[in-house]
mmCIF file as gemmi writes it, N, C-alpha and C atoms, coordinates in Angstrom:
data_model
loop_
_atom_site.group_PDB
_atom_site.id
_atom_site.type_symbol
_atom_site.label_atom_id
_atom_site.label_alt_id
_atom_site.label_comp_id
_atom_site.label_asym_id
_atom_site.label_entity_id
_atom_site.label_seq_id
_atom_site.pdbx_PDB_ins_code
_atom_site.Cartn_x
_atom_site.Cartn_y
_atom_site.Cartn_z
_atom_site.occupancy
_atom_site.B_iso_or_equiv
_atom_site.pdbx_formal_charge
_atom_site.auth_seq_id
_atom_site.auth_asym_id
_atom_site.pdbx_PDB_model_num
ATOM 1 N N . UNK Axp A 1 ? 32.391 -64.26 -30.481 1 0 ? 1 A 1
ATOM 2 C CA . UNK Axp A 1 ? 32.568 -62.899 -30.01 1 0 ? 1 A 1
ATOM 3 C C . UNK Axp A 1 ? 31.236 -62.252 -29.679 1 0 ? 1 A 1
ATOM 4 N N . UNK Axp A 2 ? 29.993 -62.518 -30.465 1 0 ? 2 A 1
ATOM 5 C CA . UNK Axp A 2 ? 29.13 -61.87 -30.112 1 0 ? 2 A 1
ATOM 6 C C . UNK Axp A 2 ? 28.092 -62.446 -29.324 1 0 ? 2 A 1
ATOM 7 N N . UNK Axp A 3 ? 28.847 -63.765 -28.394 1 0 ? 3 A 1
ATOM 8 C CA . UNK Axp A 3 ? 28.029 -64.24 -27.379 1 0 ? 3 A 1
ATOM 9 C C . UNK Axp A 3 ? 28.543 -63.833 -26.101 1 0 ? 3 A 1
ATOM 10 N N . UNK Axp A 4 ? 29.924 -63.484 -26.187 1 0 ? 4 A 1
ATOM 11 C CA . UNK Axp A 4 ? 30.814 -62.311 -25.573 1 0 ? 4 A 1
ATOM 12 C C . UNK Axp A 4 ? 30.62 -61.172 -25.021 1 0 ? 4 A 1
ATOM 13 N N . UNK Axp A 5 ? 30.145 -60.323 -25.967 1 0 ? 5 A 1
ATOM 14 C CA . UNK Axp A 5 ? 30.059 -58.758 -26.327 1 0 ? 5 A 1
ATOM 15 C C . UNK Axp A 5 ? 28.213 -58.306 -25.859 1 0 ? 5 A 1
ATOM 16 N N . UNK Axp A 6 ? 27.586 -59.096 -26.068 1 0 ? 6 A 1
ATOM 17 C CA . UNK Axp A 6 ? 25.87 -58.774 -25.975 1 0 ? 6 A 1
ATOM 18 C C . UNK Axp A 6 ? 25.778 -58.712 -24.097 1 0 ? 6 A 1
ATOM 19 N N . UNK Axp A 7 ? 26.131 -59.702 -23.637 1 0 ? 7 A 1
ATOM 20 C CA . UNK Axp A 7 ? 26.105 -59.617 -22.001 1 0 ? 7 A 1
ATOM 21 C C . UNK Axp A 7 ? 26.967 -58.69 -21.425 1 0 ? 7 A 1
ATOM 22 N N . UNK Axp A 8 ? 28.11 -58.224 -21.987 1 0 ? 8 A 1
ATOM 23 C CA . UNK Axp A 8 ? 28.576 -57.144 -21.585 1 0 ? 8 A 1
ATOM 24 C C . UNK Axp A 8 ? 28.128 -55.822 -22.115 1 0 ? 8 A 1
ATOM 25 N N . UNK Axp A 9 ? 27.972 -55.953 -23.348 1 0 ? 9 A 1
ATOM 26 C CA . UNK Axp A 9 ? 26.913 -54.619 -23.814 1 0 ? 9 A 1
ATOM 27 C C . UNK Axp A 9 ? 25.292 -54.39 -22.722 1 0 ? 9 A 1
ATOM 28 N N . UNK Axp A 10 ? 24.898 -55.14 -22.153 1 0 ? 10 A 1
ATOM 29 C CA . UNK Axp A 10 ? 23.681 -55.226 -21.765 1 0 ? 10 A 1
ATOM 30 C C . UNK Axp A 10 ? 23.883 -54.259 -20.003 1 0 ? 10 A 1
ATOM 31 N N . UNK Axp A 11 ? 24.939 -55.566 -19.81 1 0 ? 11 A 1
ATOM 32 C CA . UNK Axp A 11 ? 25.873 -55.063 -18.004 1 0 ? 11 A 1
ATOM 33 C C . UNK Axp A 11 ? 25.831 -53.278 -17.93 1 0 ? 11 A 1
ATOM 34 N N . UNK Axp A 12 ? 26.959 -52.688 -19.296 1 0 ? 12 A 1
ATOM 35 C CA . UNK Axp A 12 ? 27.372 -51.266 -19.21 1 0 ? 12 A 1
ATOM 36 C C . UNK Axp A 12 ? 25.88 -50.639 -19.435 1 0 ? 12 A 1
ATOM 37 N N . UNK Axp A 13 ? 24.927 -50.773 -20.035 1 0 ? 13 A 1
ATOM 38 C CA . UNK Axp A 13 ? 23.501 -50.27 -20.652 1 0 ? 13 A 1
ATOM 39 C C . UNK Axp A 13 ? 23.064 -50.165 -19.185 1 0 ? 13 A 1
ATOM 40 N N . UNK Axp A 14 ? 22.758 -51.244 -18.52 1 0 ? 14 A 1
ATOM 41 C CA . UNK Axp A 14 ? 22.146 -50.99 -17.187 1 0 ? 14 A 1
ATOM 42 C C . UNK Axp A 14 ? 22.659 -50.227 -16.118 1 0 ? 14 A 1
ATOM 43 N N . UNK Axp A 15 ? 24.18 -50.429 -15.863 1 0 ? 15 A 1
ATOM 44 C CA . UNK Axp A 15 ? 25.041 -49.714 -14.978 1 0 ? 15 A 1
ATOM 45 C C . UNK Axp A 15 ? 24.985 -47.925 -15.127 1 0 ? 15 A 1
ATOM 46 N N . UNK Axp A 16 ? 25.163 -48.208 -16.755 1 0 ? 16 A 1
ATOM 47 C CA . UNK Axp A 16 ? 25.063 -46.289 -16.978 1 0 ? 16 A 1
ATOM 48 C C . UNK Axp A 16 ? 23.3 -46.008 -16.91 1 0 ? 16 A 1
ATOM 49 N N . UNK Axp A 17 ? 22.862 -46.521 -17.367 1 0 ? 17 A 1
ATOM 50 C CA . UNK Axp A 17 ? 21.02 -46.176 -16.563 1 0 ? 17 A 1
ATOM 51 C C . UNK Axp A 17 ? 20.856 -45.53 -15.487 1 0 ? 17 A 1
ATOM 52 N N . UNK Axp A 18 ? 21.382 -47.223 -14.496 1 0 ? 18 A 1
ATOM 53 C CA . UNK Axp A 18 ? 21.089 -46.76 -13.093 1 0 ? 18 A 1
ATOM 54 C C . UNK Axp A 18 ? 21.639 -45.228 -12.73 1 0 ? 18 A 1
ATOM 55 N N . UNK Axp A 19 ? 23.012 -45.193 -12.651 1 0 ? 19 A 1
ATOM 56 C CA . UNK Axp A 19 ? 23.825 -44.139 -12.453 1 0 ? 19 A 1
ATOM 57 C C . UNK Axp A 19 ? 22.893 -42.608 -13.187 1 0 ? 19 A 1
ATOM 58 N N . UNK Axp A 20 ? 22.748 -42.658 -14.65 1 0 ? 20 A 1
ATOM 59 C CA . UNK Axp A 20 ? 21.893 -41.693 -15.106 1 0 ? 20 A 1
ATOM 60 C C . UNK Axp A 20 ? 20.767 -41.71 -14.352 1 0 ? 20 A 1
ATOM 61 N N . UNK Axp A 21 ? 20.531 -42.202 -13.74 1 0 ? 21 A 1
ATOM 62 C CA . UNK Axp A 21 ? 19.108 -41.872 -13.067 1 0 ? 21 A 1
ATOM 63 C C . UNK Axp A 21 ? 19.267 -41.3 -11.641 1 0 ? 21 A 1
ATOM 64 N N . UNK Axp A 22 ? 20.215 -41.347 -11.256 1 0 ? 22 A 1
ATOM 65 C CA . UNK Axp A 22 ? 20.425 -41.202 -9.703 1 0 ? 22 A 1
ATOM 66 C C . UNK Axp A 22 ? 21.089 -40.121 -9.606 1 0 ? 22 A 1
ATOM 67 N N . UNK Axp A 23 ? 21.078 -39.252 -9.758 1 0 ? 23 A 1
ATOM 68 C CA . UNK Axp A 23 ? 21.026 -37.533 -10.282 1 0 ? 23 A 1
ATOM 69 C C . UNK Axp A 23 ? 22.432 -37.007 -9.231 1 0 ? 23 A 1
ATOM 70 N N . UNK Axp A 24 ? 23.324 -37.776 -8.681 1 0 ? 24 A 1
ATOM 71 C CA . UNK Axp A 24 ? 24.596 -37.488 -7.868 1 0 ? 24 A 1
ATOM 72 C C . UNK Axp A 24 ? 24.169 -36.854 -6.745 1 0 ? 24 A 1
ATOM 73 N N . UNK Axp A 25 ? 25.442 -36.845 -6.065 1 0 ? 25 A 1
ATOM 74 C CA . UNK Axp A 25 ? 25.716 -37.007 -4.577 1 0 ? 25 A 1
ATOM 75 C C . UNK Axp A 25 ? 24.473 -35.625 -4.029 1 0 ? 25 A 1
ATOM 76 N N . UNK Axp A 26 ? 23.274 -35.84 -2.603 1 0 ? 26 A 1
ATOM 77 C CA . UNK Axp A 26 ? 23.146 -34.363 -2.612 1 0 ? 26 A 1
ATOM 78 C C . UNK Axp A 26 ? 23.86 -34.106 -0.97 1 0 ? 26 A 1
ATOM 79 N N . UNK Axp A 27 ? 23.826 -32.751 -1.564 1 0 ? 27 A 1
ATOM 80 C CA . UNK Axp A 27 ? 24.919 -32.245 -0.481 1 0 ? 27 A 1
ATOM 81 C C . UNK Axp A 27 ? 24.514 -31.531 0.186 1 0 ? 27 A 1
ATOM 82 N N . UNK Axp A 28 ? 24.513 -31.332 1.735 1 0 ? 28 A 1
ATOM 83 C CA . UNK Axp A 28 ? 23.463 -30.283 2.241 1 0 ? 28 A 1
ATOM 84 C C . UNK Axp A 28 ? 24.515 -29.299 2.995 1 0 ? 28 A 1
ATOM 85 N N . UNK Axp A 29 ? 24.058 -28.432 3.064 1 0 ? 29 A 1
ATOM 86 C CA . UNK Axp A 29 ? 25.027 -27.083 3.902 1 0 ? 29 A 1
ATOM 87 C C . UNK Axp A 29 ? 23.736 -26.683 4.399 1 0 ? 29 A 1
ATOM 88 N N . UNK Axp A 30 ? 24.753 -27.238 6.351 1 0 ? 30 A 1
ATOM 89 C CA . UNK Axp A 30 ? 23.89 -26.327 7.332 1 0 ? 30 A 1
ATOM 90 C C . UNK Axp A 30 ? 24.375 -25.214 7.786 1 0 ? 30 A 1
ATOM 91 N N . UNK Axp A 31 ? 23.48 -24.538 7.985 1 0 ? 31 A 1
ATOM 92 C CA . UNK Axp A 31 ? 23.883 -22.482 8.314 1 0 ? 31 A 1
ATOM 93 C C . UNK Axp A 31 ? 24.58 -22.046 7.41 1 0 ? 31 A 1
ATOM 94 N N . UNK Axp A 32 ? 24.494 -22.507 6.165 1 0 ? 32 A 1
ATOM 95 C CA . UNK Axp A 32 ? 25.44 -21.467 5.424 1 0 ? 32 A 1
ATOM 96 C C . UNK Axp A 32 ? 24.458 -20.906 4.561 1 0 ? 32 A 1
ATOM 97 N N . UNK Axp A 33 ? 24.516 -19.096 4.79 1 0 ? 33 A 1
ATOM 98 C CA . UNK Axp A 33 ? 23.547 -18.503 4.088 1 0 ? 33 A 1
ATOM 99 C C . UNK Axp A 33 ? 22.326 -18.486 4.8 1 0 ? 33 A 1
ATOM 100 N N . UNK Axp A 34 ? 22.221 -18.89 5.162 1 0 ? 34 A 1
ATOM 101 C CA . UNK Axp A 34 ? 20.033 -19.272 5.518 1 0 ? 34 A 1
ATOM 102 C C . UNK Axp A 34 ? 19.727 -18.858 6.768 1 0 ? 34 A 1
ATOM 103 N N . UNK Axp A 35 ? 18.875 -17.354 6.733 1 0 ? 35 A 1
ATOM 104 C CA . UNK Axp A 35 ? 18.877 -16.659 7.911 1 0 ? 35 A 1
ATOM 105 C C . UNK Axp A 35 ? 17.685 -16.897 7.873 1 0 ? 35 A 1
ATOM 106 N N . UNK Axp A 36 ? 17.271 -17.143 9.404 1 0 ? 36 A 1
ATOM 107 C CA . UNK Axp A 36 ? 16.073 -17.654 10.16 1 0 ? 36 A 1
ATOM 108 C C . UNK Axp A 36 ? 15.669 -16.645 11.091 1 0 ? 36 A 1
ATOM 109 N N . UNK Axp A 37 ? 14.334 -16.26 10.808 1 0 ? 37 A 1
ATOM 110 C CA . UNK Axp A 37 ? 14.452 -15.207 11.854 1 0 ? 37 A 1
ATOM 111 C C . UNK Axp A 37 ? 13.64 -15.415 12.942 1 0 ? 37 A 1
ATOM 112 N N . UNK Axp A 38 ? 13.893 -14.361 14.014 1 0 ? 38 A 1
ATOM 113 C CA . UNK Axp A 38 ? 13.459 -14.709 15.649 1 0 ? 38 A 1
ATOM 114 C C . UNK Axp A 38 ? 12.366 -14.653 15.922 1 0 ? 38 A 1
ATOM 115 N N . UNK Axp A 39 ? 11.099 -15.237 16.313 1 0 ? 39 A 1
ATOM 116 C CA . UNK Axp A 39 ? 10.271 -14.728 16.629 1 0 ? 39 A 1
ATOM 117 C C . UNK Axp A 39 ? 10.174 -13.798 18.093 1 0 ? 39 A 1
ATOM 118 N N . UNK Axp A 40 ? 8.98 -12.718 17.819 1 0 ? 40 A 1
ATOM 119 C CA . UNK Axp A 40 ? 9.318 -11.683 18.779 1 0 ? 40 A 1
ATOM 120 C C . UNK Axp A 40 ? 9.046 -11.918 20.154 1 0 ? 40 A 1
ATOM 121 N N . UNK Axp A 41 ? 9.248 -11.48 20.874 1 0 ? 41 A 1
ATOM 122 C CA . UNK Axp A 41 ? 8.946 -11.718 22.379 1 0 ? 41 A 1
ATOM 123 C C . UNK Axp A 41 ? 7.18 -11.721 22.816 1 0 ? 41 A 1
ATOM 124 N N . UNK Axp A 42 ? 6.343 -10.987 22.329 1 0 ? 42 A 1
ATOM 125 C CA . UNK Axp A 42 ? 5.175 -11.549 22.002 1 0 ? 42 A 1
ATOM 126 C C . UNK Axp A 42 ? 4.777 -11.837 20.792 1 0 ? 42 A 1
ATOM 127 N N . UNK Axp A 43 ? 4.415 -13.183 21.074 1 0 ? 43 A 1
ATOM 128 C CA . UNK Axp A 43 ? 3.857 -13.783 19.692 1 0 ? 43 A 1
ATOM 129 C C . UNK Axp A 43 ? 2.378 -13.741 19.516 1 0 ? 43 A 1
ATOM 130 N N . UNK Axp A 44 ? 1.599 -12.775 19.986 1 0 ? 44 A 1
ATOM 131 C CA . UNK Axp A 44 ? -0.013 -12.765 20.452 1 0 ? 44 A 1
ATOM 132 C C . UNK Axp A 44 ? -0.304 -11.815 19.122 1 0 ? 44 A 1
ATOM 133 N N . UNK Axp A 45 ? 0.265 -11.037 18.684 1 0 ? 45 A 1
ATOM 134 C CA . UNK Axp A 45 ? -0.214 -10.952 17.724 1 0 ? 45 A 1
ATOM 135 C C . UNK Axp A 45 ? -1.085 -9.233 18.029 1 0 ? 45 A 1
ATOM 136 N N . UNK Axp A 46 ? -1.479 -8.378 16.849 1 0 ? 46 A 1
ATOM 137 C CA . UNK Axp A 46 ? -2.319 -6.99 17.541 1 0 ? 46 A 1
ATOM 138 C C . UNK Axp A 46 ? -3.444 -7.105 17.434 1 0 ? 46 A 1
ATOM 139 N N . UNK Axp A 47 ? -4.205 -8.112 16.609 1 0 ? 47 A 1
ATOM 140 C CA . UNK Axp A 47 ? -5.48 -8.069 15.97 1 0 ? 47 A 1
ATOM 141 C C . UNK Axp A 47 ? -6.315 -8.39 17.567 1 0 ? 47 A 1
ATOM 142 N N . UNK Axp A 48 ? -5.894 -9.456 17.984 1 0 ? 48 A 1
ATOM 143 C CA . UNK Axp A 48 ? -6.331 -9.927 19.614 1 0 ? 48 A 1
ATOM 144 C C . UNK Axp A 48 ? -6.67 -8.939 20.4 1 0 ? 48 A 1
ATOM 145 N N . UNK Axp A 49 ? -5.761 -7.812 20.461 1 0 ? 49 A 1
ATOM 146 C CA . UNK Axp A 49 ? -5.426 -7.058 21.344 1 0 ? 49 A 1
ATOM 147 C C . UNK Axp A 49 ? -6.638 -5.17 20.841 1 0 ? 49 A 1
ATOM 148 N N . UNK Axp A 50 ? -6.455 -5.453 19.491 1 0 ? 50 A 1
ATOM 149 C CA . UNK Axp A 50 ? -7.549 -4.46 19.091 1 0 ? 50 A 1
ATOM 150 C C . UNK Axp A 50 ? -8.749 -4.923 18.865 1 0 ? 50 A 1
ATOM 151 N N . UNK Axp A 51 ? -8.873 -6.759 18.762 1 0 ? 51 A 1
ATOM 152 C CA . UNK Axp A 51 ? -10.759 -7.061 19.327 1 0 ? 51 A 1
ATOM 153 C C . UNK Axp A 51 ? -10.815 -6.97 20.529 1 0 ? 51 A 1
ATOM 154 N N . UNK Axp A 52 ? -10.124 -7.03 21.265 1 0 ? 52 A 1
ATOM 155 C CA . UNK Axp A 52 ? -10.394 -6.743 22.915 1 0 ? 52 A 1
ATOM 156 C C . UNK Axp A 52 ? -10.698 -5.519 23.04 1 0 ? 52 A 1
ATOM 157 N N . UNK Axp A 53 ? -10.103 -4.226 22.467 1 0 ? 53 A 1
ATOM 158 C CA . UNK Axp A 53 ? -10.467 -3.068 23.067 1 0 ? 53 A 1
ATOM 159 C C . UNK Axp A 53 ? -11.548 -2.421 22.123 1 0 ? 53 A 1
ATOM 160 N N . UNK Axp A 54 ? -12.138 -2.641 20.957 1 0 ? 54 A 1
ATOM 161 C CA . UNK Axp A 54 ? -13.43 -2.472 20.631 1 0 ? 54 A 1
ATOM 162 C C . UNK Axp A 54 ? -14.303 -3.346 21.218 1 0 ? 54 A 1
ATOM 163 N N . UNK Axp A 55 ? -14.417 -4.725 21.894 1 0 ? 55 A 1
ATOM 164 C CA . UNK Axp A 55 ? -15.209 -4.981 22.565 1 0 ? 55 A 1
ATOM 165 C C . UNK Axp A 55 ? -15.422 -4.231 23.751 1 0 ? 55 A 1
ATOM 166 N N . UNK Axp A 56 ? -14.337 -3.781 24.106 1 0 ? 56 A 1
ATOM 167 C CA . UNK Axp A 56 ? -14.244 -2.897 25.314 1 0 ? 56 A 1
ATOM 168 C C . UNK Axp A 56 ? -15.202 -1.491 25.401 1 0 ? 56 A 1
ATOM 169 N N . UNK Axp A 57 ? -15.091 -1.076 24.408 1 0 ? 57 A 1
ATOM 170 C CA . UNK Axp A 57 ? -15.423 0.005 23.928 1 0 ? 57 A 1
ATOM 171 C C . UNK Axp A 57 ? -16.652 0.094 23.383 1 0 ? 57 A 1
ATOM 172 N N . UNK Axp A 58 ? -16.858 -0.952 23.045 1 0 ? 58 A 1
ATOM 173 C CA . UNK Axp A 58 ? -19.216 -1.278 22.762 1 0 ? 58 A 1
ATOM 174 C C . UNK Axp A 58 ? -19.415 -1.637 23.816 1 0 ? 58 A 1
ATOM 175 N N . UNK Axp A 59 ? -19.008 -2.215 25.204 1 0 ? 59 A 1
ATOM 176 C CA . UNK Axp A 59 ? -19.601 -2.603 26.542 1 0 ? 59 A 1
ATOM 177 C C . UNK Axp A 59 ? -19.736 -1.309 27.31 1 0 ? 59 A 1
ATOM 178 N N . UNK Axp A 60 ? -18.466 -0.201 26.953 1 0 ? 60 A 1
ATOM 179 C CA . UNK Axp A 60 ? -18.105 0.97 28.172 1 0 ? 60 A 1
ATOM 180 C C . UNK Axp A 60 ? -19.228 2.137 27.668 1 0 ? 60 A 1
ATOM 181 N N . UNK Axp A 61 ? -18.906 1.865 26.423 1 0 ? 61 A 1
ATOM 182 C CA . UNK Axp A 61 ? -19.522 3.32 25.913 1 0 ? 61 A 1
ATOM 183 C C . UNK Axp A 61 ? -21.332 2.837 25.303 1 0 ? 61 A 1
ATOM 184 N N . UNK Axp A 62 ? -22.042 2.094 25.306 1 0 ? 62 A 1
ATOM 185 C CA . UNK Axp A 62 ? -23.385 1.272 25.24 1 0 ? 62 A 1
ATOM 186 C C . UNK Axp A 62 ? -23.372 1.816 23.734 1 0 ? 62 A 1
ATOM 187 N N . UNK Axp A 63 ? -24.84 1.669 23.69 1 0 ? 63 A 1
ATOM 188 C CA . UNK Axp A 63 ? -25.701 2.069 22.373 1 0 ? 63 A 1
ATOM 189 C C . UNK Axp A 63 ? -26.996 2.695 22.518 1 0 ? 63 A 1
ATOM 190 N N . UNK Axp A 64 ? -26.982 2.704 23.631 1 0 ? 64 A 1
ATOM 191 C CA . UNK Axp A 64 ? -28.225 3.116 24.512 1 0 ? 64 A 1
ATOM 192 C C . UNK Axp A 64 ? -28.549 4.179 23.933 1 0 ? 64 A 1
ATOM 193 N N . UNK Axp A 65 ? -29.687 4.749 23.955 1 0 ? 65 A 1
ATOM 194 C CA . UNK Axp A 65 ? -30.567 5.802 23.617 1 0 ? 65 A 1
ATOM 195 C C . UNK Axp A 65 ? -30.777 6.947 25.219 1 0 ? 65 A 1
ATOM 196 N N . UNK Axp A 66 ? -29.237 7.903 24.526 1 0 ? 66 A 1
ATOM 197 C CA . UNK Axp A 66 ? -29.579 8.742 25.834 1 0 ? 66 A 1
ATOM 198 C C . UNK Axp A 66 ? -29.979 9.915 25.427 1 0 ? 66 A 1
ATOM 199 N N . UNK Axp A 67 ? -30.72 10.486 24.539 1 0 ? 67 A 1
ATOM 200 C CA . UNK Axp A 67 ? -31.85 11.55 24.121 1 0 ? 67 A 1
ATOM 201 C C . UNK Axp A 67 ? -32.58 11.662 25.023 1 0 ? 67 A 1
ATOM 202 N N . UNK Axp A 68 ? -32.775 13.229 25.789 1 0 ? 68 A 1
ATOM 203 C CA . UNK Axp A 68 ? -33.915 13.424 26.182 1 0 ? 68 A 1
ATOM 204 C C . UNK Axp A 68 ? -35.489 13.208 25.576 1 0 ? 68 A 1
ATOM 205 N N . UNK Axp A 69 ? -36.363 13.058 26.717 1 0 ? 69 A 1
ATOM 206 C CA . UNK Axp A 69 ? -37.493 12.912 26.115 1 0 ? 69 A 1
ATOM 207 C C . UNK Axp A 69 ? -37.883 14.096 26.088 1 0 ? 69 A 1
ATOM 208 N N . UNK Axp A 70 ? -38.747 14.384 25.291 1 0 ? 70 A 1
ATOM 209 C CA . UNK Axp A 70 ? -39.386 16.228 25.147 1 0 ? 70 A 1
ATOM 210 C C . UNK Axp A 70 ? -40.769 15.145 25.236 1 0 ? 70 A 1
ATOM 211 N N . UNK Axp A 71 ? -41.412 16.271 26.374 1 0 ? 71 A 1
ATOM 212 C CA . UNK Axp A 71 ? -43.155 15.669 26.693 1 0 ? 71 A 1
ATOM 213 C C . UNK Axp A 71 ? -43.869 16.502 25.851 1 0 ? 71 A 1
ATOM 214 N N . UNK Axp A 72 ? -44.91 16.688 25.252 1 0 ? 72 A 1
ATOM 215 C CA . UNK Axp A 72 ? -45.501 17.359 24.278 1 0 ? 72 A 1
ATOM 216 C C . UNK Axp A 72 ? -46.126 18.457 25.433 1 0 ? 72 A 1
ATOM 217 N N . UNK Axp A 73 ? -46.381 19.422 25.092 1 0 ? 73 A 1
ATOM 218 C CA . UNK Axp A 73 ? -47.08 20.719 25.809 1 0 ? 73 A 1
ATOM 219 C C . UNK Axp A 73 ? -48.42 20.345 25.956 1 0 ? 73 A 1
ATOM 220 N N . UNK Axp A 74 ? -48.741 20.804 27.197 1 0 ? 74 A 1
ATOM 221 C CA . UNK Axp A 74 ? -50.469 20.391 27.946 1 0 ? 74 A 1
ATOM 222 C C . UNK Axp A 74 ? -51.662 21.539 27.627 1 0 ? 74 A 1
């Protein structure tokens, strides 16, 4: 009997292992729940668009030194 019983004790040991290890069926659900959202019609973004117009704005408006000169009295 117990040259019987050890190879089948060994069979169920491994079978329920494997199975314990293989964590059951996974199941996927598409679109259910899971909102994706749109991207907008421009995707450029504002930061682009406000370094452009401070560059704009140090080229238009300079740095220049527009102080009159005062000539000293003769």
């Amino acid at each position: 009997m117990m040259n019987f019983l050890k190879p089948v004790m060994v069979a169920v040991t491994v079978l329920s292992a494997t199975m314990a290890q293989a964590g059951g069926p996974v199941i996927i659900e598409e679109g259910q729940g899971e909102v994706v959202a749109e991207k907008p019609a421009s995707s450029m973004g504002i930061l682009p668009v406000l370094g452009a117009l401070v560059l704009l704005c140090l080229v238009a408006c300079g740095g220049g030194d527009d102080d009159p000169v005062v000539s000293p009295p003769k």
